[in-house]
C-alpha positions as CSV (number, residue, x, y, z in Angstrom):
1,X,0.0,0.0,0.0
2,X,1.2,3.7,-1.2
3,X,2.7,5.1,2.4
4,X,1.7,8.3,0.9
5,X,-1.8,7.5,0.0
6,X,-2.9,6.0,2.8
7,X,-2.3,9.3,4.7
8,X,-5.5,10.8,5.2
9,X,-6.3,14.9,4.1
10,X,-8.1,16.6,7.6
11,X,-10.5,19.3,5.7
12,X,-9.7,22.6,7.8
13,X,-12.9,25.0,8.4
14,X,-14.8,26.6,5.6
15,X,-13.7,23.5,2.9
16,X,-16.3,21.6,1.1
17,X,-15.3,18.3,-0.2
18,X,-17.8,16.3,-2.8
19,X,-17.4,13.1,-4.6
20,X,-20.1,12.7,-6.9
21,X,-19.8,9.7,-9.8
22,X,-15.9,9.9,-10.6
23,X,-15.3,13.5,-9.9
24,X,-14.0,15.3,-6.6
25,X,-14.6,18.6,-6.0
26,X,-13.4,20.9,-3.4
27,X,-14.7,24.3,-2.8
28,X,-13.3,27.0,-0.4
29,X,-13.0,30.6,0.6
30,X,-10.6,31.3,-2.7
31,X,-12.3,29.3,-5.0
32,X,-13.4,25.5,-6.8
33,X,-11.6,22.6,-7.7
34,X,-12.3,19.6,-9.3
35,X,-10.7,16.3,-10.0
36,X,-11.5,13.2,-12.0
37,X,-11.2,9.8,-10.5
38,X,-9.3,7.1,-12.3
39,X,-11.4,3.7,-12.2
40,X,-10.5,1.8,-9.8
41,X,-9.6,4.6,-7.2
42,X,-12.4,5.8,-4.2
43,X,-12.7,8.0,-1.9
44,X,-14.3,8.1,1.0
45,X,-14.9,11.3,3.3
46,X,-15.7,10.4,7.1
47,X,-15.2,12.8,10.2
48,X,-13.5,15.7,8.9
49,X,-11.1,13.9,6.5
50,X,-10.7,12.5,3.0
51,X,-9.3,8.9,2.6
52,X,-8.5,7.8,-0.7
53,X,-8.6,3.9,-1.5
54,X,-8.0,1.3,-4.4
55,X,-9.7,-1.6,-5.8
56,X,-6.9,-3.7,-6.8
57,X,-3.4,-4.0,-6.7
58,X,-2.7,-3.3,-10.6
59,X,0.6,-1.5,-11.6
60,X,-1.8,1.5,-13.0
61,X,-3.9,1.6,-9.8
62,X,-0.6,1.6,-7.7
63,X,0.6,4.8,-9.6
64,X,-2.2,6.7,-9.5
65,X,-3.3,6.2,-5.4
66,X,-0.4,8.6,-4.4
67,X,-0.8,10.9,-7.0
68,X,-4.2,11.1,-6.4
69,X,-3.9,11.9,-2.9
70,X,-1.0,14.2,-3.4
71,X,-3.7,16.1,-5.7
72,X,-6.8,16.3,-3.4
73,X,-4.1,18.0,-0.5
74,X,-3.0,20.6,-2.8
75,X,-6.2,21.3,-4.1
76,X,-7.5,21.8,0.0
77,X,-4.4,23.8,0.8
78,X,-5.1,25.9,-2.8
79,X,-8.9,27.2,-2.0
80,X,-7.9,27.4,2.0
81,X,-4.6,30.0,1.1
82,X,-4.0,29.7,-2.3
83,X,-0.1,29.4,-3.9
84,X,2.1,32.3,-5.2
85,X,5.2,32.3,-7.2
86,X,8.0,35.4,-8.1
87,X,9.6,36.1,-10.8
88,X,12.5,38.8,-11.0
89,X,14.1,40.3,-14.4
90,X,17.3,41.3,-14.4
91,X,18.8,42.9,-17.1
92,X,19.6,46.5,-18.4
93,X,16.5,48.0,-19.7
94,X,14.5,44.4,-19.3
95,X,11.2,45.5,-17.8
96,X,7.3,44.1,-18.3
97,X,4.1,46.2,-17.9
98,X,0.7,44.4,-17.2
99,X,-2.2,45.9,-19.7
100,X,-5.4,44.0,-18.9
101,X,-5.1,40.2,-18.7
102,X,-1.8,40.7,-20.9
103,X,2.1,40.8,-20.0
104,X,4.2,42.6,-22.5
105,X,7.8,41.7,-21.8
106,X,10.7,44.1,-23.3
107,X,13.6,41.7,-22.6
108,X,16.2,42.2,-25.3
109,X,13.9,41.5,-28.3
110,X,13.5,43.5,-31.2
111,X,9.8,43.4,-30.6
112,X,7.6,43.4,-26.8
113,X,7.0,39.9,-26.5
114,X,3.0,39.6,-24.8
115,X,1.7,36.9,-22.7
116,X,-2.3,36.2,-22.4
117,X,-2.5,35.4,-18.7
118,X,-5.3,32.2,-18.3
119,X,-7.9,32.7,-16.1
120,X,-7.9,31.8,-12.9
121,X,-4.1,33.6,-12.4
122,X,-3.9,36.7,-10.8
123,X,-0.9,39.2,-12.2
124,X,0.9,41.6,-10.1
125,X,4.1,43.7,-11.4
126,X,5.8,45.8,-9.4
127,X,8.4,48.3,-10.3
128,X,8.2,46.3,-13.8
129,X,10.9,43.9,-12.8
130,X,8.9,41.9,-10.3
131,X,6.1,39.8,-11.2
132,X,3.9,37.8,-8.8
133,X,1.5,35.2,-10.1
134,X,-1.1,34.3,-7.8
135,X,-3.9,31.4,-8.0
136,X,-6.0,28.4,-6.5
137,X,-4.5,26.1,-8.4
138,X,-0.9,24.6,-7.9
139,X,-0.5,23.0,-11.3
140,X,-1.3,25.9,-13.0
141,X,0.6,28.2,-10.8
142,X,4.1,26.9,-11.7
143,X,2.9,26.3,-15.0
144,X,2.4,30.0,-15.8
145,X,5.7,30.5,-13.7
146,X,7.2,28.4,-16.1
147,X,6.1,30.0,-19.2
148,X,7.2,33.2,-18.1
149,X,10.6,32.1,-17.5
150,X,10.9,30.3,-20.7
151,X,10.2,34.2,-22.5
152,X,13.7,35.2,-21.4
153,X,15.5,32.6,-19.4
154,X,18.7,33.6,-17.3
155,X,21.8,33.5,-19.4
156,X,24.8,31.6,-17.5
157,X,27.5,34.0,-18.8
158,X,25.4,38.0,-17.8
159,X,23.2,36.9,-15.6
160,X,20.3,38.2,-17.4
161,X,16.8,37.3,-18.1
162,X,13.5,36.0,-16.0
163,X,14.3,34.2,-13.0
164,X,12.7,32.5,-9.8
165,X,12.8,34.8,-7.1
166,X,15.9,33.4,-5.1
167,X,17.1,31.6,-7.7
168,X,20.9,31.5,-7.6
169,X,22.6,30.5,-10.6
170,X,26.4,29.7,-11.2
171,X,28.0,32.0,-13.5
172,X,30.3,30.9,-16.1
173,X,33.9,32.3,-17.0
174,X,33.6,33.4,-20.3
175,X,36.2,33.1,-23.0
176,X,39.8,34.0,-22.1
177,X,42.0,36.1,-24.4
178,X,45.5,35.0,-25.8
């Protein structure tokens, strides 16, 4: 049995957890989740907690019961306080503004390169080289995150570009002269 799935999620005060047919959703103060069931996976919500159990002890089944469980926790902890990641550009003249639900990124490119933030993201920049990306769910958090990184990311020899906020990177010698 998954040590990790086994463990059982305690819903904390103001949570709603539903299982109806093979979908779970969880609602909260911030928001509403859901999550499909894989067949062969239950769960089971007694006393204040969420237990998650399986059917049989096939490979797939295995997989999927820690994962699964892993997914329902992050999706109480997301509608209870949410999850937040920063970004910081570095770079001469590298800056980004926020125009409605759009990030336009001036990063060394010849043209502003613009990002369509998804819904369910909230958008802060401050002092245009210090984004803050804000949301319910954690997938999609780091996803977004991610893509904003992957506009610019840091360049091992300046030091420039979109980084995680405390993300220390080692700098390479560049070349040496005759």
């Amino acid at each position: 049995m998954s040590r990790i799935g086994k463990k059982p999620i305690t819903i904390p005060a103001g949570v709603e957890v539903k299982a109806v047919g093979s979908t779970v959703t969880v609602k909260g103060p911030l928001g509403k989740l859901e999550w499909p069931m894989v067949q062969g996976l239950d769960v089971a919500i007694k006393d204040g907690q969420v237990l998650i159990g399986r059917s049989s002890d096939d490979r797939k089944i295995r997989a999927l019961h820690g994962l699964t469980r892993a997914e329902l926790s992050n999706m109480v902890q997301g509608v209870t306080k949410g999850y937040e990641r920063s970004l910081e550009i570095t770079g001469v003249g590298y800056k980004t503004q926020l125009q409605g639900r759009t990030l336009s990124f001036n990063v060394g490119y010849i043209n502003p390169v613009l990002y369509q933030v998804p819904t369910g993201i909230d958008v802060k920049v401050d002092k245009q080289t210090l984004i803050n990306v804000k949301g319910v769910d954690k997938r999609l958090v780091g996803q977004v995150a991610a893509d904003l990184r992957a506009i610019k990311p840091p360049d091992v020899y300046k030091q420039k570009g979109v980084r995680y906020a405390g993300e220390t990177l080692r700098k390479k010698e560049g070349k040496t002269g005759k």
